[in-house]
C-alpha positions as CSV (number, residue, x, y, z in Angstrom):
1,X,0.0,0.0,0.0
2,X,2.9,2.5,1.0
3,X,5.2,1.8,-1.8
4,X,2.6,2.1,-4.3
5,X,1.3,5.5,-2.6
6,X,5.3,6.2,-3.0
7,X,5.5,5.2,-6.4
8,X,3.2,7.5,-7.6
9,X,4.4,10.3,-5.7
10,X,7.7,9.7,-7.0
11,X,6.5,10.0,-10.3
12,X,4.3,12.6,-10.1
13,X,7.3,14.5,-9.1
14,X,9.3,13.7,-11.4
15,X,6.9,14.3,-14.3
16,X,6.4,17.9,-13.0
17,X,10.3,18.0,-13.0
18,X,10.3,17.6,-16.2
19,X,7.5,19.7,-17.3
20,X,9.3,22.6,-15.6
21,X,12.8,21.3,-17.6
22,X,11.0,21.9,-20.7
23,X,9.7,25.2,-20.1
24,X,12.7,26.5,-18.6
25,X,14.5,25.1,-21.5
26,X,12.0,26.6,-24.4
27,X,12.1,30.1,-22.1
28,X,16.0,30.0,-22.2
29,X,15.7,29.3,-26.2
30,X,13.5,32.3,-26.3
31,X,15.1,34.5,-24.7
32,X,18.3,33.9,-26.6
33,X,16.4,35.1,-29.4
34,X,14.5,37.3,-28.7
35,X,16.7,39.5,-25.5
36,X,20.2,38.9,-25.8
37,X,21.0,38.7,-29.9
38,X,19.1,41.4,-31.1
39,X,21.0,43.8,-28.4
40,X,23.9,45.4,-29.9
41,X,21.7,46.9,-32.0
42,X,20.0,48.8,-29.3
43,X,22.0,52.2,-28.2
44,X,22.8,51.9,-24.7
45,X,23.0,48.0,-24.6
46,X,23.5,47.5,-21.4
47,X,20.5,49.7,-19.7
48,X,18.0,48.6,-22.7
49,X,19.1,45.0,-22.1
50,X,18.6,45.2,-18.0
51,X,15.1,46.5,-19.2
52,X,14.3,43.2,-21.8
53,X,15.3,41.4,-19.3
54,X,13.4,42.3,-16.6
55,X,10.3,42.4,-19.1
56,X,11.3,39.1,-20.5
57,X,11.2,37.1,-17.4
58,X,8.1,38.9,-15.2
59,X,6.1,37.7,-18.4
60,X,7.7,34.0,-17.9
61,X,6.9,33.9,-14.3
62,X,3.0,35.6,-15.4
63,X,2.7,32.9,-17.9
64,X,3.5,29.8,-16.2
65,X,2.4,30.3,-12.3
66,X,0.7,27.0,-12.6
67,X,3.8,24.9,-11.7
């Protein structure tokens, strides 16, 4: 009865594990794209970077609260 019960717990953690692998991964692939390559073409790359950024992520977080 136990091992079963911790079976699926196991599992259950390590499928949301990997769920949250994948999205960080696909985030990360985004934001390669879409933040850090198209900067040097922004004047002041550092400050409009710190900006992206910021932007980039808060929408991340806003998008995928249900982990």
């Amino acid at each position: 009865m136990y091992s079963v019960m911790l079976i699926s717990y196991i599992s259950k953690f390590f499928e949301a594990g990997s769920k949250f692998i994948s999205i960080m991964s696909f985030s990360l692939l985004k934001f390669l794209q879409n933040v850090v390559l198209p900067a040097p073409a922004v004047p002041n790359t550092k400050i409009a970077l710190s900006i992206r950024v910021k932007k980039y992520f808060y929408q991340i977080i806003k998008k995928n609260t249900f982990i």
